[in-house]
VOBA-1610 file (N, C-alpha, C; in pm, whole numbers, padded with zeros to 5 digits, always signed):
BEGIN
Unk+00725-01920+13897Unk+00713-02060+13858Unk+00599-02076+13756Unk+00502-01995+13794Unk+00389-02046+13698Unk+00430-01959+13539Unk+00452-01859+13503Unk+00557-01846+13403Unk+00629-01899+13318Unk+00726-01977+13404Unk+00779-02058+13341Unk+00683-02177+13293Unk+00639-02232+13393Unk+00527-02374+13303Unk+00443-02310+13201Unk+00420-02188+13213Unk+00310-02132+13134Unk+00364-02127+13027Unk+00495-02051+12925Unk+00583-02124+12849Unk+00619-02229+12818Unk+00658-02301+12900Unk+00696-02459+12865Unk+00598-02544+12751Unk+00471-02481+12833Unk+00322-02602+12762Unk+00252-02511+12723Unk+00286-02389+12682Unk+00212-02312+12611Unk+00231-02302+12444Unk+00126-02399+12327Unk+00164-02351+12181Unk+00155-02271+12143Unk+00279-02220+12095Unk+00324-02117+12023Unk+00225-02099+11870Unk+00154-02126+11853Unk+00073-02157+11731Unk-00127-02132+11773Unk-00137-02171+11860Unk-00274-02159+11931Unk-00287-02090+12034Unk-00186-02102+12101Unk-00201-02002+12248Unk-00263-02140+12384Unk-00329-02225+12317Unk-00314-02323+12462Unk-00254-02390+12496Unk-00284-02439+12615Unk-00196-02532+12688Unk-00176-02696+12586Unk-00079-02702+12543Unk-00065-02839+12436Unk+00071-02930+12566Unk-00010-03053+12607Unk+00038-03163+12633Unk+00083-03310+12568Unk-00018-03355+12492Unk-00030-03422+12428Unk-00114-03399+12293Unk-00079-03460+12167Unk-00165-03395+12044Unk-00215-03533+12022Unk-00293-03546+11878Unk-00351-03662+11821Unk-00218-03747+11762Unk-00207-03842+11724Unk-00106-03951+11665Unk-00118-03885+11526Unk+00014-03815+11469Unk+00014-03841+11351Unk+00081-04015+11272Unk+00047-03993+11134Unk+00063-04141+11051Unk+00200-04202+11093Unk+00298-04176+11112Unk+00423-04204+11170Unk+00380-04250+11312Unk+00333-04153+11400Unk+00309-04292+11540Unk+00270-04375+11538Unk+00147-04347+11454Unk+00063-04469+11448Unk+00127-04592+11362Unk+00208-04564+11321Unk+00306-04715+11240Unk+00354-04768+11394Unk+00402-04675+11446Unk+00481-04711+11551Unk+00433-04806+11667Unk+00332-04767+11689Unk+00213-04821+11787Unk+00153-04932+11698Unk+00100-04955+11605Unk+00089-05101+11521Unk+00215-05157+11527Unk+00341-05147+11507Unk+00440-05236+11512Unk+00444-05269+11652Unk+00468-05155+11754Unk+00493-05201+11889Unk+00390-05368+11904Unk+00258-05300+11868Unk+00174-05391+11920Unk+00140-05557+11851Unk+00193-05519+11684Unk+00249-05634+11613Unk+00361-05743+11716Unk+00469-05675+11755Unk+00555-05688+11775Unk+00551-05778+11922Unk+00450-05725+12038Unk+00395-05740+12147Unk+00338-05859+12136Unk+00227-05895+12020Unk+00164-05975+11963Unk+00237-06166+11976Unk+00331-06083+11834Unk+00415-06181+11789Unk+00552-06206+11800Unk+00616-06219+11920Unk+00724-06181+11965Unk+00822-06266+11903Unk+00843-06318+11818Unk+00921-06439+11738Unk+01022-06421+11677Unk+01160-06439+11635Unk+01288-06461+11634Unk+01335-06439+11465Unk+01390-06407+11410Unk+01389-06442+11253Unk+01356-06263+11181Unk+01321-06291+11050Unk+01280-06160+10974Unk+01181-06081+11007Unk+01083-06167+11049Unk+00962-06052+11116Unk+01009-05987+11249Unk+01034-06037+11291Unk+01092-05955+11429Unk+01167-05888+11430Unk+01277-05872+11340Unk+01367-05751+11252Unk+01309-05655+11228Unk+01244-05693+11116Unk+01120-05564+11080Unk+01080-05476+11167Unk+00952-05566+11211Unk+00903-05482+11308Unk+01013-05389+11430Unk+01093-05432+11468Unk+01216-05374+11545Unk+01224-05248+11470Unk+01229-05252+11317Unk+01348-05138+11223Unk+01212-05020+11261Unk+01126-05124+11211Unk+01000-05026+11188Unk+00961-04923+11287Unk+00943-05005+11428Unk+00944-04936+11538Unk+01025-04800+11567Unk+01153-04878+11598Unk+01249-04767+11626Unk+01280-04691+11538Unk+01280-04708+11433Unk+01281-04597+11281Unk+01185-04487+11304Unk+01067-04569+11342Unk+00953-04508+11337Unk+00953-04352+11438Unk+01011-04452+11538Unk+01037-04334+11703Unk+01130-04192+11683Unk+01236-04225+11587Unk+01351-04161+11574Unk+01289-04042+11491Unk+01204-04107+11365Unk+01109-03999+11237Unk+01043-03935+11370Unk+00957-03971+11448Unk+00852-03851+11471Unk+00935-03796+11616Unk+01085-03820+11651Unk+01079-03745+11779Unk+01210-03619+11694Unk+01215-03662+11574Unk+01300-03552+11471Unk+01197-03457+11467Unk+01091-03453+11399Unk+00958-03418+11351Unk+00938-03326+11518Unk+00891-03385+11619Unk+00910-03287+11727Unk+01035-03199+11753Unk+01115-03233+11749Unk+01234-03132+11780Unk+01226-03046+11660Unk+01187-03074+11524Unk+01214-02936+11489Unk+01071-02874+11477Unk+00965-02929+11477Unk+00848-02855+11459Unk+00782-02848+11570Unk+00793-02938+11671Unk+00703-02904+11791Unk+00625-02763+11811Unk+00553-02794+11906Unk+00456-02665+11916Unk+00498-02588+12018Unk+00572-02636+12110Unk+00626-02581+12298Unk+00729-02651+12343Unk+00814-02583+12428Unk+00939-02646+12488Unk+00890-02806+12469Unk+00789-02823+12581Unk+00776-02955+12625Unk+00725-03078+12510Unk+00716-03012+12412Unk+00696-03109+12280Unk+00866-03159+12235Unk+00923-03030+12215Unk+01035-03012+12201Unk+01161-03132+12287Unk+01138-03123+12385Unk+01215-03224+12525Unk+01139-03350+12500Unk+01030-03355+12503Unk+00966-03485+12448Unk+01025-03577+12334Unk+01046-03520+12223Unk+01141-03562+12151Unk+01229-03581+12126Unk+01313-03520+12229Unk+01471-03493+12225Unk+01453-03648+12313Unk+01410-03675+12436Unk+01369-03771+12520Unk+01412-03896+12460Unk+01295-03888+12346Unk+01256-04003+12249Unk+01362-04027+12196Unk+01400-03960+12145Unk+01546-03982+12010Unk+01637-04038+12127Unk+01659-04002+12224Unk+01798-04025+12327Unk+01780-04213+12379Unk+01613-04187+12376Unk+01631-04348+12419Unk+01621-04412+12299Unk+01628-04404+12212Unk+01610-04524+12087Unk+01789-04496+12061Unk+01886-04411+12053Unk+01992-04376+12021Unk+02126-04450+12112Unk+02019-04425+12282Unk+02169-04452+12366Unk+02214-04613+12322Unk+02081-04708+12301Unk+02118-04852+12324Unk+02248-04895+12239Unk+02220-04771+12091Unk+02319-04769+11998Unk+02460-04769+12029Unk+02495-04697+12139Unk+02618-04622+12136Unk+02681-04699+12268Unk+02633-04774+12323Unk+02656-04892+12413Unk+02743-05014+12388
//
């Protein structure tokens, strides 16, 4: 068992344990819109936006993980991400 986790969350690039990294410029749009969005919850063009922005936003960096991630679990993280911004689509 420990093997396997030891793989999972182990970067392939550094050799440590990688859980979480810093926000690259793409989350951080994401997290300003969320929180725009949280803010100003209002009906019309801005609330469009921010919506596109958001979930655009989610879809760019959980692509960005699936193909560059550092470890499985970056990897599933993103796959995660993409699946929930995708399913509401296909509903």
């Amino acid at each position: 068992m420990r093997q396997i986790l030891n793989w999972f969350f182990r970067n392939r690039e550094t050799g440590a344990i990688t859980i979480a990294q810093w926000s690259n410029l793409v989350l951080w749009m994401v997290i300003a819109a969320g929180i725009l969005f949280w803010i100003w919850p209002s009906a019309g063009k801005p609330s469009v936006a921010l919506t596109v922005v958001f979930k655009a936003g989610l879809l760019v960096w959980a692509a960005d993980e699936i193909i560059r991630g550092v470890n499985p679990w970056r990897r599933c993280l993103g796959t995660a991400v993409a699946a929930y911004v995708i399913a509401p689509l296909l509903t």
